[in-house]
N, C-alpha and C positions, 0 to 999 in steps of 0.2 A: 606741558602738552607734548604727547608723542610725537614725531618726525612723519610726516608724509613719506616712505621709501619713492613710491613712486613718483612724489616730483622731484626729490631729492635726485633721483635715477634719469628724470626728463624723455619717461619711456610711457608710453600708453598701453604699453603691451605688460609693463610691471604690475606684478599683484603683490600682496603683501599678507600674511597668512593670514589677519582677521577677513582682507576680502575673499579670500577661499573658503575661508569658514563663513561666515556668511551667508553666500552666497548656494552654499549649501546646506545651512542649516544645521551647521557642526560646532564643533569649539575649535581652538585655535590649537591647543592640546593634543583632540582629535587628528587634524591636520598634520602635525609633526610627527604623531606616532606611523600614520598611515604613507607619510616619507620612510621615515627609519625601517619601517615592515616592506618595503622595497614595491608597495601599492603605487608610489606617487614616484616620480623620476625625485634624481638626486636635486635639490634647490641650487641653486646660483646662490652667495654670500655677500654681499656688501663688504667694504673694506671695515665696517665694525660688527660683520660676525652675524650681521641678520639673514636672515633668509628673505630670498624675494626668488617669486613665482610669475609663473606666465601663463599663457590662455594655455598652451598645453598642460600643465598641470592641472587645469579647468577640467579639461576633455578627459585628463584620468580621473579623478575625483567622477566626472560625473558617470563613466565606463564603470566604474567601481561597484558606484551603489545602485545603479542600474542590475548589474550582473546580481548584487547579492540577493533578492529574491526568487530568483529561480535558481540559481544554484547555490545557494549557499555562502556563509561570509566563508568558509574553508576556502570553496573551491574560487570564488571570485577572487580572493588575496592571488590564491596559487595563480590561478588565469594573470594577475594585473603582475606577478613577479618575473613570469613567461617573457610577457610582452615588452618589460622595460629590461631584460635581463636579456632581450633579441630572441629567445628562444620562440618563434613566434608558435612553430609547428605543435612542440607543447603545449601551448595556451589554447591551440585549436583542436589538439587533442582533449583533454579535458573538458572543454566548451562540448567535442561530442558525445563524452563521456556521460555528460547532464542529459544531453538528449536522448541516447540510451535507455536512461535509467529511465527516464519521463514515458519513454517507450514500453519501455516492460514491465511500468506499473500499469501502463493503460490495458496491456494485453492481461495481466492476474486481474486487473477489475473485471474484464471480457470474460474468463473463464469463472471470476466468482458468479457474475449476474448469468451465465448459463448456465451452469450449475444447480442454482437457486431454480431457475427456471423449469431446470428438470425435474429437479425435488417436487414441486409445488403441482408439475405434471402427472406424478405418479402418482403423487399423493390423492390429488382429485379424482385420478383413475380407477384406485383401489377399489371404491365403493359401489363403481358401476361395473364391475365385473370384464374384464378382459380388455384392457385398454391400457396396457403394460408401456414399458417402456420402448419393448418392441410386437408387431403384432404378432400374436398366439401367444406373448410370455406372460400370462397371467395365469397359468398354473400353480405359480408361487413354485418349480424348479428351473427356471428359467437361468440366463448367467445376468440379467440384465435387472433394474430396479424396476417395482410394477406389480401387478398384480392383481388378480381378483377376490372374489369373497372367501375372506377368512382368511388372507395371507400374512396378516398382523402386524402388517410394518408400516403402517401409515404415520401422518408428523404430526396429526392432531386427534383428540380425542373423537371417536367414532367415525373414524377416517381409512380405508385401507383395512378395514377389519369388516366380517360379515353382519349382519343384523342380529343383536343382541350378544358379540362377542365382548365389548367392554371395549376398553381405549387401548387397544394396538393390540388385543389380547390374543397369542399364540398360545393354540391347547399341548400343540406337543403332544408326545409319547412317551412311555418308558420313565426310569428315575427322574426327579426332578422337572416334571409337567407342571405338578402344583407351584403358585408363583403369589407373593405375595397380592393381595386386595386389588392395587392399582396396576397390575397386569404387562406385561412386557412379553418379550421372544427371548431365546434361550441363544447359544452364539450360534449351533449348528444350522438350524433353520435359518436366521441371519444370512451367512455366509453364503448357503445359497440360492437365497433372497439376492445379494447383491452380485455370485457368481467370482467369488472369491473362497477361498480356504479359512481356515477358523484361524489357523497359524498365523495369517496375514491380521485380522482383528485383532487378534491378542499384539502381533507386534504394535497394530495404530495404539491398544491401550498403553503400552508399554513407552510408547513415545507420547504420552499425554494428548492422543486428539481425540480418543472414545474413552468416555468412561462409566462403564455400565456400573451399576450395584450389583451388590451381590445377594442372592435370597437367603435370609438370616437364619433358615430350616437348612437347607440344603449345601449353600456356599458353593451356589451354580454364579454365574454369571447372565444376570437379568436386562436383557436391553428396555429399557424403557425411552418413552416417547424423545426424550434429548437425545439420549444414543443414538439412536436409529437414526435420529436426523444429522448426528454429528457423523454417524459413520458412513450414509448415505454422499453427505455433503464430502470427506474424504475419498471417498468412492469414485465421484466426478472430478475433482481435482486428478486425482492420481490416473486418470485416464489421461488426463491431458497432458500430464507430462510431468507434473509440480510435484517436486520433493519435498519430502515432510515435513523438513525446518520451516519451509515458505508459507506451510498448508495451517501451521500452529494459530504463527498471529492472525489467520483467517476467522478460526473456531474462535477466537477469544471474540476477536467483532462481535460474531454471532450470539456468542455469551452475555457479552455485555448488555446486547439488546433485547435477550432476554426470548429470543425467537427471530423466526424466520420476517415476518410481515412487521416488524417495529426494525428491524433492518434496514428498510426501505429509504427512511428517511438519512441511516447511515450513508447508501450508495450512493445519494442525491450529492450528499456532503463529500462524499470520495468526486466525481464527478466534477464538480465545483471545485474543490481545490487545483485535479491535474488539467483542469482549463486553467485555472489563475494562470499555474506554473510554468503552461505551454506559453501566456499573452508574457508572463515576465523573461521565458528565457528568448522571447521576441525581441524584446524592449532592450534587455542586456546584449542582444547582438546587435543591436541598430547604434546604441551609443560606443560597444567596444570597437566597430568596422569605423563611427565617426573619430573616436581615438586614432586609428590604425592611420587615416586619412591627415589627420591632421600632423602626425609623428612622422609622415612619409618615407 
């Protein structure tokens, strides 16, 4: 039968690492690694080589795994190596590091869900004629997104297009008006559709966030109903400030879901996790400030 360390030690404040594992719900294994990774302060040794632990190694263990759902096991280890390594300002650097990040996803969810908002505004506006994104820009030459009858850039079929024009259908002029069956806008009228240069579309294509077909007659560049909404949604991003790289994994959400309106249930689930992560990096400050308190 194994030894009692802690009566053996005649200390009530002696742990012994099954009761640290234990008591959190760890192996004893666990425990050791998270000493040797410099998570858990150095152990006190017995004169035969054991390790025995104290409430303060409690209070890191429980700092630890606290911190690790909202920030990360990376950054909770980095935090717990800070703190037992003295480096406090470190640890509180990085603690605000998370908080940051937590911040400036909240504000790219804010600019996607206005965005979307916009989209979904213009989109409804198209069909009633003059109810642009700004008032008088339903001309269809406006710099802004919007439009009235027959402007052909709406996000659903028979949307944003005049009565009997087909689903987004822009007639165009000149070469390359004809446009396959299921109907699209051509880039120039596009461009200032959204009050941008065609230069600038071709770059979004070129960086993977629009990507229009191309008419199999002609070898125009056909915006159909996803483009328009992909470049549309580019469009408000890039007002806001968001550089391209950020603006990718947006389109791809969008993609996945297949449209604008089965989205919705994405953003709920965006939402729902950056609360989790606000209540968790709560949680990991309340037991790392009890850590601090107890290490005096």
């Amino acid at each position: 039968m194994g030894r009692n360390l802690q009566s053996d030690l005649g200390g009530r404040d002696r742990l012994r690492p099954v009761d640290l594992a234990r008591a959190h719900g760890l192996s004893t294994q666990a425990v050791r690694n998270y000493e040797e990774a410099g998570i858990l302060p150095a152990a006190q040794r017995t004169a035969s080589g054991y390790r025995v632990y104290t409430p303060l190694h409690a209070a890191a263990l429980s700092a630890f795994l606290a911190l690790v759902p909202g920030h990360g096991h990376g950054t909770a280890a980095a935090i717990m190596r800070a703190v037992n390594g003295g480096a406090d300002d470190e640890a509180f650097r990085l603690v605000d590091g998370s908080h940051a990040q937590l911040l400036d996803d909240r504000r790219t969810l804010q600019a996607v869900e206005s965005a979307l908002r916009e989209l979904e505004r213009t989109a409804g506006g198209g069909a009633g004629g003059g109810s642009g994104a700004r008032p008088g820009g339903g001309s269809g030459s406006g710099a802004q997104p919007g439009g009235g009858p027959g402007t052909g850039v709406g996000l659903r079929p028979g949307r944003g297009a005049g009565a009997g024009s087909g689903p987004g259908l822009h007639t165009g002029t000149g070469a390359g008006a004809a446009f396959p069956s299921g109907g699209g806008t051509l880039i120039g009228p596009l461009a200032r559709k959204l009050g941008v240069r065609p230069a600038t579309l071709r770059a979004w294509e070129g960086a993977g966030l629009v990507r229009p077909p191309r008419d199999p007659r002609t070898g125009y560049r056909v915006y159909d109903e996803a483009a328009v909404r992909d470049a549309r949604l580019v469009h408000q991003l890039r007002r806001g400030g968001y550089p391209l790289e950020r603006i990718a994994p947006l389109l791809d959400r969008v993609r996945a879901a297949g449209g604008l309106e089965p989205l919705e249930g994405t953003l709920r689930d965006w939402h729902a996790r950056l609360s989790a992560r606000g209540r968790a990096l709560l949680a990991g400050a309340a037991e790392l400030e009890a850590y601090l308190r107890a290490r005096g």
